[in-house]
N, C-alpha and C positions, 0 to 999 in steps of 0.2 A: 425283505420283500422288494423285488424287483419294479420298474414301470410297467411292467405287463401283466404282474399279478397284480399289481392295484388298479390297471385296468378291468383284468380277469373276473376280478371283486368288483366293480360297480357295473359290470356287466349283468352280474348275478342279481344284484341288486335291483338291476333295472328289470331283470324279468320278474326275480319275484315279488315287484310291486305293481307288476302288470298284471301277471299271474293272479294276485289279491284282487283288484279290479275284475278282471275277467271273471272271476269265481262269483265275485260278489252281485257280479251283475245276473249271472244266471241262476243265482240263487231268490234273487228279487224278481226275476221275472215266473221263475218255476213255485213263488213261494205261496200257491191256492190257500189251503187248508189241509190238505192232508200231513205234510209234512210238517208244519207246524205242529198238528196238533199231535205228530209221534214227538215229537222231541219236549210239548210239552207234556206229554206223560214219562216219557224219560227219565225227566228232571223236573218233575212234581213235587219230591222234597229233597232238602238238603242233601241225605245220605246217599238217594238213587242218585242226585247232583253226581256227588262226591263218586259211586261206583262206577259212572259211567266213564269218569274222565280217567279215573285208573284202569278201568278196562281197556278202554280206545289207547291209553300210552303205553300201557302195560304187551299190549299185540304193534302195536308200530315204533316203539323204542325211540319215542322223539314227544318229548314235552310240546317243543317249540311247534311242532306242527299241529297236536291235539289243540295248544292257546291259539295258533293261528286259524284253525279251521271253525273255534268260539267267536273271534272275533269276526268273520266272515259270518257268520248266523245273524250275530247279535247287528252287525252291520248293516245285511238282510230284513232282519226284522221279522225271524225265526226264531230268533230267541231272549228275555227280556234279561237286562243287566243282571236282574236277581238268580237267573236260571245261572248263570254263568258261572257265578261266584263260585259255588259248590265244584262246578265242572274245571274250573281251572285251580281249586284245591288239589281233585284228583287228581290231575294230571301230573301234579308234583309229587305223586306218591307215586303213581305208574312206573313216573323216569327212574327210580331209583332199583326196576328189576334193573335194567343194564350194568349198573354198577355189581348186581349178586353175577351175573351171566360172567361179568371181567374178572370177578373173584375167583370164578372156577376153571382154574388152569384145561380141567381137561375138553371143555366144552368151546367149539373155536366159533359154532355157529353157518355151518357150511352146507347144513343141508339145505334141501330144495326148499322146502317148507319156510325154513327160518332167512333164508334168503329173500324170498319173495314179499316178504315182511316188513322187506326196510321199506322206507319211502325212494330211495333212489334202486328199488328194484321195481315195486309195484308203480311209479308214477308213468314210466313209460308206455305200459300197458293202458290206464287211464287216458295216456294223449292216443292211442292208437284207436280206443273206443271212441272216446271224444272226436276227433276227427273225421272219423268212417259216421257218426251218428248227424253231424255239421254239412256235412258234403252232400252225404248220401240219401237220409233220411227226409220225409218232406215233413213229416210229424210234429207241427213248431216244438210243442213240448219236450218230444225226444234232441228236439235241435238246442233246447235249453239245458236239459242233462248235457248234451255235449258240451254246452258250452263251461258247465261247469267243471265236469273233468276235466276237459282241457285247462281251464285258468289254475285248477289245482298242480296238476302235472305240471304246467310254466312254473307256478309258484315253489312245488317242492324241487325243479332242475336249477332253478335260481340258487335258491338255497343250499344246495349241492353244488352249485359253482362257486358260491360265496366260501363255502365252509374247505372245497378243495383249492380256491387262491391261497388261501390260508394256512392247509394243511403242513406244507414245508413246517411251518414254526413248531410245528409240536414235535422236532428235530430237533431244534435248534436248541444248545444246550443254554445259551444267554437267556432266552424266551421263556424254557421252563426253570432257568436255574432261580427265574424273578416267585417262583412259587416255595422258592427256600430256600431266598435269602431274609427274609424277613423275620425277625422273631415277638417283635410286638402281635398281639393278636389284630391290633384295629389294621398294622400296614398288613397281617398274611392275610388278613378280610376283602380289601382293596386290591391284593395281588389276586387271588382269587376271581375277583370282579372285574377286572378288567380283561385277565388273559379268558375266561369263557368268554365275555363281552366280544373281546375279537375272535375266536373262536364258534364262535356263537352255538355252544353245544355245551350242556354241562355232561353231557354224558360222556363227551370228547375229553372232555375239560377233567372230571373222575378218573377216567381211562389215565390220563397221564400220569397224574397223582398217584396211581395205583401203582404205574412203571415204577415209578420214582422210589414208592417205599420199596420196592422189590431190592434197593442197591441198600438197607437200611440205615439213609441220612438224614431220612423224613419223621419225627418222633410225630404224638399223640399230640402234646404242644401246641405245633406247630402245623399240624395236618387238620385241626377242629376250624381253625379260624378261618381256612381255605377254603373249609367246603364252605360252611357259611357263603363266604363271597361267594364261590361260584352259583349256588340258588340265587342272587342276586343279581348276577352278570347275563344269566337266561332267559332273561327278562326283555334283553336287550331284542329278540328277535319279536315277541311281539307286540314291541313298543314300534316297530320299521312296519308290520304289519300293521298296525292302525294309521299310517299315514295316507291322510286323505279320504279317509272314510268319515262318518257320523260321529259324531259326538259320543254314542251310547259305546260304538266302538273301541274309539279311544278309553273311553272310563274300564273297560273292559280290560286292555291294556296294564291300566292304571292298577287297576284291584288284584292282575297280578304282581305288580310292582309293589306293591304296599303289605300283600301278606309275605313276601320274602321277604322285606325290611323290618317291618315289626314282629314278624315271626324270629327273624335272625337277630335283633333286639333282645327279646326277650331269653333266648335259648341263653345265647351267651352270656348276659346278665346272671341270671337261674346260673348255667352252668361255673363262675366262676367265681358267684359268690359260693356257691356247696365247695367249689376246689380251695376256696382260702381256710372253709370252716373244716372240712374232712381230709383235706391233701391229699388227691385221687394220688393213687401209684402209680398206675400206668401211664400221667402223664410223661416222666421221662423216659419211657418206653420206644423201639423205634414200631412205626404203625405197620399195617399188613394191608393187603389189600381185604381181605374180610370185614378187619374191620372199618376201612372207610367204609365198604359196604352197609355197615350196621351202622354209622354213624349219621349217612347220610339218610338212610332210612330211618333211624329214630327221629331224625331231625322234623322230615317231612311230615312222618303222624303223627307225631305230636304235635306239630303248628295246626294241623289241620284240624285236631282234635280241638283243641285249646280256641282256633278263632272261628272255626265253623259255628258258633253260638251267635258270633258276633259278628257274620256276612252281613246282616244289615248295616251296622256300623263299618266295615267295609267300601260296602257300595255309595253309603252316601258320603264318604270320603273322596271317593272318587268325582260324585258328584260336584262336592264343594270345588276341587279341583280343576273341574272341566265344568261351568254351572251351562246354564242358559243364557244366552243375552238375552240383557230387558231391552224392553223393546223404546227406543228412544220416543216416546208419544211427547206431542205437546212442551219438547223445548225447541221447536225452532219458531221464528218471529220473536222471540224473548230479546232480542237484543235493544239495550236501551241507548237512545241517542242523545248526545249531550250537548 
């Protein structure tokens, strides 16, 4: 990366934490009762939690944006840390259609429909309503929906200019040759975690992996401990998205970070004590893109399955993590003089 993609990149940056701000404001001013109280029937219980954030990622093909659009609720005060939990489970199952969609040579994704779909097709349209609704509209209300489309649309072009300064690397053969070179599970874990990290996509981040096995240098190995990382590296987007927001925000953040870490804990724990007891075969196999596809999706349902019990211990993890300040009462004048 040159001076001007690293420019290019905090450029991105800076919109899409304007874009979070912007949204989040017009979400707190639009935020009556009605909408609230659809999103809390939405996410009334866990499972509808859970369908809904797989649905919303499963139709926009971006984890990162379904966690950032939670934490803008939850920011708002739309939606309570609990409701979340669930919601930002699903969305880690959602992301893992794109990885079947890469699997499938003949499908390129080109029609109108599937285009309009991504985030950096539909967000333009978003700023164009938003806009025409801001300017034109005398309606405060309708001028608050503008303004939320709009801060989305900033938010998802940021994002798009973050993810395209970057783009170059997933070229670069050094960049991705760091996803195999590694044959420890803990360092392909980390390799993993950092290249989505800067990437900031695991579906980008899959995508490459998937190239990769196609030249068959990438075994079964060596390709488990990768995805791991990368659920862990996609975290990074909206860890950038709760800055500056609330508190409940932030923990929101957090409760993504914590079920990819101790969901990806335990997989590969599980998974490699059964490899010492049974000697899977296929691990010296070289992988396919199928089946990372399968892998990354076993991975997701069953974390979900396995800690969705335990969202409340979740969330007051995050808690502990981000608490309250007590409130300093009654120690000032304490000082003794001698």
């Amino acid at each position: 990366m040159d001076f001007f993609s690293i420019l290019t990149m905090l450029g991105g940056l800076a919109l899409f934490l304007y874009g979070m701000d912007a949204m989040g404001q017009g979400l707190s001013r639009l935020s009556g009762g009605k909408m609230k109280r659809l999103l809390g029937k939405l996410t009334s219980n866990k499972i509808m939690a859970v369908l809904l954030g797989t649905g919303v990622t499963a139709v926009i093909q971006s984890s990162s944006a379904t966690t950032v659009m939670v934490v803008g609720f939850v920011n708002a005060g739309l939606m309570k840390l609990s409701q979340a939990v669930g919601v930002i489970m699903g969305a880690n199952i959602g992301t893992t259609i794109t990885s079947w969609f890469l699997s499938l040579a003949g499908i390129e994704g080109d029609s109108f429909l599937i285009r309009m779909l991504k985030p950096s097709s539909f967000a333009p349209v978003l700023a164009i309503i938003g806009v025409f609704l801001i300017l034109f509209v005398k309606n405060q209300r309708k001028k608050e929906l503008g303004m939320i489309l709009t801060g989305f649309a900033i938010l998802m072009t940021g994002m798009d200019t973050m993810s395209g300064a970057v783009k170059p690397l997933a070229h670069n053969e050094r960049f991705t040759g760091l996803l195999t070179m590694f044959s420890h599970p803990l360092l392909g874990m980390a390799a993993g975690t950092v290249i989505t990290a800067v990437i900031q996509s695991s579906s980008v981040s899959i995508g490459i992996l998937q190239a990769l096995c196609a030249t068959g240098a990438v075994g079964y190995d060596t390709a488990i401990p990768i995805i791991m990382g990368q659920n862990i590296g996609t975290c990074v987007t909206a860890i950038l998205s709760s800055i500056g927001t609330g508190k409940n925000a932030r923990r929101a953040a957090a409760v993504h970070l914590y079920f990819n870490i101790i969901g990806t804990a335990i997989f590969l724990i599980t998974f490699y004590l059964c490899n010492a007891a049974f000697h899977f075969s296929f691990m010296g196999e070289a992988a396919n893109a199928a089946g990372i596809a399968a892998i990354h999706s076993l991975f997701n349902i069953s974390a979900t399955m396995l800690l969705l019990p335990f969202a409340g211990g979740l969330e007051k993890l995050a808690i502990l993590t981000i608490p309250d300040k007590k409130e300093q009462t009654g120690k000032k004048g304490n000082v003794s003089c001698h």
